[in-house]
C-alpha positions in Angstrom: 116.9 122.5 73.2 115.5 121.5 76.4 115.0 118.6 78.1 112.0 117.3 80.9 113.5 114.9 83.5 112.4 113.1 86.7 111.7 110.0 88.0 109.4 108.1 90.7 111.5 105.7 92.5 109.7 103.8 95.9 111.4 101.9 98.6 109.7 99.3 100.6 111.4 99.7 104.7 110.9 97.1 106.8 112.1 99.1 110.1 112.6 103.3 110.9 115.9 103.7 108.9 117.8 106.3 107.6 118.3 107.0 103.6 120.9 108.7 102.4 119.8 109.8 98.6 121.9 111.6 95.6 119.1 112.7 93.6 119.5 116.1 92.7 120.8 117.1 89.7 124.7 118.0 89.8 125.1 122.0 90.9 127.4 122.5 87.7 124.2 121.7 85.4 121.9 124.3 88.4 122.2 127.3 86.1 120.6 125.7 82.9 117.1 124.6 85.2 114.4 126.2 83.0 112.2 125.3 85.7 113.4 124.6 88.7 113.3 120.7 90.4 110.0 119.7 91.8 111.4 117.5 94.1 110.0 116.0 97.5 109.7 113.0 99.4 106.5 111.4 100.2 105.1 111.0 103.3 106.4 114.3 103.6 108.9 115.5 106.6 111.9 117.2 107.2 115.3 116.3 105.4 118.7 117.3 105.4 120.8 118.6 102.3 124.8 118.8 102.2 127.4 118.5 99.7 129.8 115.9 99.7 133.8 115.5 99.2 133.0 114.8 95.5 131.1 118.4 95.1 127.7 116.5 94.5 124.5 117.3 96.0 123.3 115.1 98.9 120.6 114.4 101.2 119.5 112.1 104.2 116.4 111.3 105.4 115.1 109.6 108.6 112.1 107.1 107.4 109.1 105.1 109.2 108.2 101.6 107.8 106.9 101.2 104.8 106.9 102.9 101.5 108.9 106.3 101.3 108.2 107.6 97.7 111.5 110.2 96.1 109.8 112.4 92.8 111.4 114.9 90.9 110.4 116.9 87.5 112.5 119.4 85.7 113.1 120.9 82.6 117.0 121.7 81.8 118.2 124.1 79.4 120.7 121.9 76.9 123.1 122.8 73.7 121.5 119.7 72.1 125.7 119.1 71.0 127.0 116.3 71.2 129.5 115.1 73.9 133.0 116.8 73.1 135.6 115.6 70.7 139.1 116.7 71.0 141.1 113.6 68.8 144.4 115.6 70.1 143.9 116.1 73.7 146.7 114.6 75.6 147.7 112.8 78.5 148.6 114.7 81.4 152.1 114.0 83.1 151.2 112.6 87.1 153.7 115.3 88.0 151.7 118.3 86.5 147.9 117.2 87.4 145.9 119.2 89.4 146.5 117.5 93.5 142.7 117.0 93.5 142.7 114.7 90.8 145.2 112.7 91.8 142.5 110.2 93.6 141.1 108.9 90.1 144.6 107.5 89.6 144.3 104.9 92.7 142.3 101.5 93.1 138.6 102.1 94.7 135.6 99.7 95.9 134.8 98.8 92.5 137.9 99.7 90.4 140.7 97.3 91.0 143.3 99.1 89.8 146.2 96.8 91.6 145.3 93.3 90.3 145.5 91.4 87.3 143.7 94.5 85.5 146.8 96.9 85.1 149.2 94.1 83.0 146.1 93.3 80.8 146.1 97.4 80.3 149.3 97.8 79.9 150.1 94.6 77.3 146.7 95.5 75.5 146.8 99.3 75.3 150.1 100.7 75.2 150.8 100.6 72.3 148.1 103.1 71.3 148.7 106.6 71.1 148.9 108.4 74.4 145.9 110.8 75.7 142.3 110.8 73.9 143.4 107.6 71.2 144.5 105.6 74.0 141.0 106.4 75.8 139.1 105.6 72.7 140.8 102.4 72.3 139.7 101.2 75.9 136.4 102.1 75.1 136.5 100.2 72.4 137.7 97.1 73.6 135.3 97.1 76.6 132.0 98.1 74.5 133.2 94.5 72.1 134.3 92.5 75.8 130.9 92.9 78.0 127.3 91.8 76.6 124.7 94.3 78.1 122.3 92.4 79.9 119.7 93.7 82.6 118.6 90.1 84.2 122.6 89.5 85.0 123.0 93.1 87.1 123.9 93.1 90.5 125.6 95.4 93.0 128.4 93.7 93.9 130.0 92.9 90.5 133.5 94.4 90.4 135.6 95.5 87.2 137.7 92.5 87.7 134.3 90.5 87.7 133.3 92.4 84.7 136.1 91.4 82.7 136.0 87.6 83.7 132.8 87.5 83.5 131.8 89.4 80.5 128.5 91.1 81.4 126.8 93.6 82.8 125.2 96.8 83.0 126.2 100.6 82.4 127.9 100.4 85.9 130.1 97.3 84.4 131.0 98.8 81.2 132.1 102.1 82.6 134.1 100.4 85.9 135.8 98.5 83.7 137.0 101.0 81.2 138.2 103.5 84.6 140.3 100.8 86.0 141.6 100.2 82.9 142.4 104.1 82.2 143.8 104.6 85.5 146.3 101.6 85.8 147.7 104.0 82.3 148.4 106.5 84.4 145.6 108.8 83.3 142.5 109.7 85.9 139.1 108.5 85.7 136.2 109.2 87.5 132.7 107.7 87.6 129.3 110.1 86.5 126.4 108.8 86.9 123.3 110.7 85.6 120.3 110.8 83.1 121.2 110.0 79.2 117.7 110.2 77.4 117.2 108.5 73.6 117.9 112.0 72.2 119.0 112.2 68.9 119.0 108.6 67.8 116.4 105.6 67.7 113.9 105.3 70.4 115.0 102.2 72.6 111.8 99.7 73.5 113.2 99.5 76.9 111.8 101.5 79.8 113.9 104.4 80.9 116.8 104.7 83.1 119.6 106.3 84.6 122.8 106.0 82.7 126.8 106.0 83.8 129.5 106.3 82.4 133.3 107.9 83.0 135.3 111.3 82.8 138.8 111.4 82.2 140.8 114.2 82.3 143.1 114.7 79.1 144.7 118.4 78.0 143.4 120.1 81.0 140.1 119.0 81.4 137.6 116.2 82.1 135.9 114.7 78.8 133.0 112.2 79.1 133.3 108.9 77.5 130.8 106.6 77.8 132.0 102.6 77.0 128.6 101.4 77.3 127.4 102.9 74.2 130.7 104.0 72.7 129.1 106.5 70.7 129.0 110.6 71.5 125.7 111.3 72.5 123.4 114.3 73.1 121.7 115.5 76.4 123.7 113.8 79.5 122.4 115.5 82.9 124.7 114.7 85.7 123.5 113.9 88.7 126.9 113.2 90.8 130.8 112.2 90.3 132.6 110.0 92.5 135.9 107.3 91.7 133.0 104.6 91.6 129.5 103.7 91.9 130.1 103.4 95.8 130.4 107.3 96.2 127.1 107.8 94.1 124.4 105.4 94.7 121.2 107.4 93.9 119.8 105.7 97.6 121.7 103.7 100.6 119.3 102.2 103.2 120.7 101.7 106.3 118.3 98.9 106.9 116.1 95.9 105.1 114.5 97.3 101.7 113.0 96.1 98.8 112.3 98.5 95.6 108.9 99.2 95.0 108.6 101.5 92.3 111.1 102.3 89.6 110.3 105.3 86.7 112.5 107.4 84.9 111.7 110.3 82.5 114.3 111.9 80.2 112.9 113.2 76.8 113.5 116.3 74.6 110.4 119.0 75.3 109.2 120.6 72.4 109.8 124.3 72.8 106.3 125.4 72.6 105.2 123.0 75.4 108.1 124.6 77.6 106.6 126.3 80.3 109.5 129.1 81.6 110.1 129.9 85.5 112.5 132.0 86.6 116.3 130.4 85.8 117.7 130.1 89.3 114.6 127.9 90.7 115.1 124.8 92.6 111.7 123.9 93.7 110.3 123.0 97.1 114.3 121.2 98.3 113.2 121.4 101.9 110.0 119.8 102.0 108.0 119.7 105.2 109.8 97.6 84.9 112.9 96.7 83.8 116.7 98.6 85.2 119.5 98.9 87.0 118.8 98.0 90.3 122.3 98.0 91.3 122.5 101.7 90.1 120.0 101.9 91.4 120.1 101.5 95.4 122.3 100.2 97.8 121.4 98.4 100.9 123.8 98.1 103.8 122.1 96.1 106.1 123.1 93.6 107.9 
């Protein structure tokens, strides 16, 4: 099958700032672009591309006041499966896991990992079956302990917050369910990406991106997503990170408002597919209701 993505997203900058952006789609997904990304930044100008300590595609951008505009179409080559299940993948000993994934075991910005979190795991989830059971079982719990709701998002909103407060977003859900997995000892890392209606019911609500977790069980990293708690067809990574703090799609190192939010993630039908040669990645050095705390980060002061 294949799938058309994008988006239109528009900051409103009060001062010249810089804008870092993860935008790009993740270069483990690069070799299924049909066509490649049409991306580019409006007004147009030079940016910078680099890869980060998490292996995800990055950019930064010096911007003059006003509106700076990030687009991007594509259309991705997918197996139209859904996400894996492997009921007897197990849990790793700390001893025998890969050193680079060690760092999904600790605490992080938005994972409290060392607080009241890890006796709640421990008393609640223990007891279940070590490895992908034990996994399922948080996700289960989290998907029945937080109401989805898009008017309560915010940026700030921690997993502790999350479970005391029992809302949230996608962010919430899947924040939650990683401090959860890795105060049990197994490692959890945060995706963030697109997750179209594909394969189920259309949803009324406009578009978005989508998050939700990785953990590694049996040798290798299996997405679960708490949110939905369902498998689902068509994820597109974008980037990884221990938390929404090492993958915020934009982070304005000034005052900004959001302007202009759209999102496009929908299965092509394969006589409308237009083919371009595989390897294409489009011009990367050009001269209504969601997550907003997905969505952007702001660090000004």
């Amino acid at each position: 099958m294949h799938i058309s993505f994008g988006y239109d997203i528009s900051l409103r900058l009060e001062v010249e700032t810089a804008v870092l952006f993860c935008l790009r789609i993740h270069p483990s997904r690069r070799k299924d672009l049909v066509s490649g990304e049409d991306f580019r930044i409006d007004p147009q100008g030079p940016f910078e591309e680099y890869t980060d300590a998490y292996g995800n595609r990055c950019g930064r951008v010096q911007c003059k006041p006003g509106i700076v505009r990030f687009v991007n179409r594509g259309i991705l080559r997918d197996s139209g499966t859904p996400d894996a299940f492997a009921p007897h993948a197990a849990q790793e000993e700390i001893f025998r896991l890969p050193s680079e994934n060690l760092v999904y075991l600790l605490p992080s910005r938005y994972c409290e990992v060392d607080s009241e979190l890890s006796d709640f795991a421990w008393a609640t989830f223990a007891a279940a079956p070590a490895g992908w059971a034990r996994v399922q079982r948080i996700c289960d719990f989290v998907h029945g302990h937080i109401k989805f709701d898009y008017m309560k998002a915010r940026s700030n909103r921690t997993a502790l917050e999350a479970f005391r407060e029992r809302v949230g977003v996608c962010r919430d859900f899947t924040h939650l369910a990683i401090a959860f997995c890795r105060s049990l000892n197994l490692p959890a890392r945060y995706v963030t990406g697109y997750l179209g209606d594909i394969g189920i019911p259309p949803a009324p609500d406009p578009m978005d991106f989508s998050a939700w977790m990785e953990v590694y069980l049996g040798g290798r990293w299996y997405a679960f997503d708490p949110r939905h708690n369902r498998r689902r067809i068509g994820r597109i990574v974008i980037a990884r990170g221990r938390d929404a703090s090492d993958v915020a799609l934009t982070t304005v190192f000034g005052k900004q408002q959001l302007a202009k939010f759209l999102v496009i993630t929908e299965e092509v039908p394969q006589n409308r597919v237009l083919l371009a040669p595989a390897n294409s990645q489009g011009n990367g050095s050009s001269s209504g209701n969601h997550d907003k705390a997905l969505t952007a980060t702001s660090v000004a002061k």
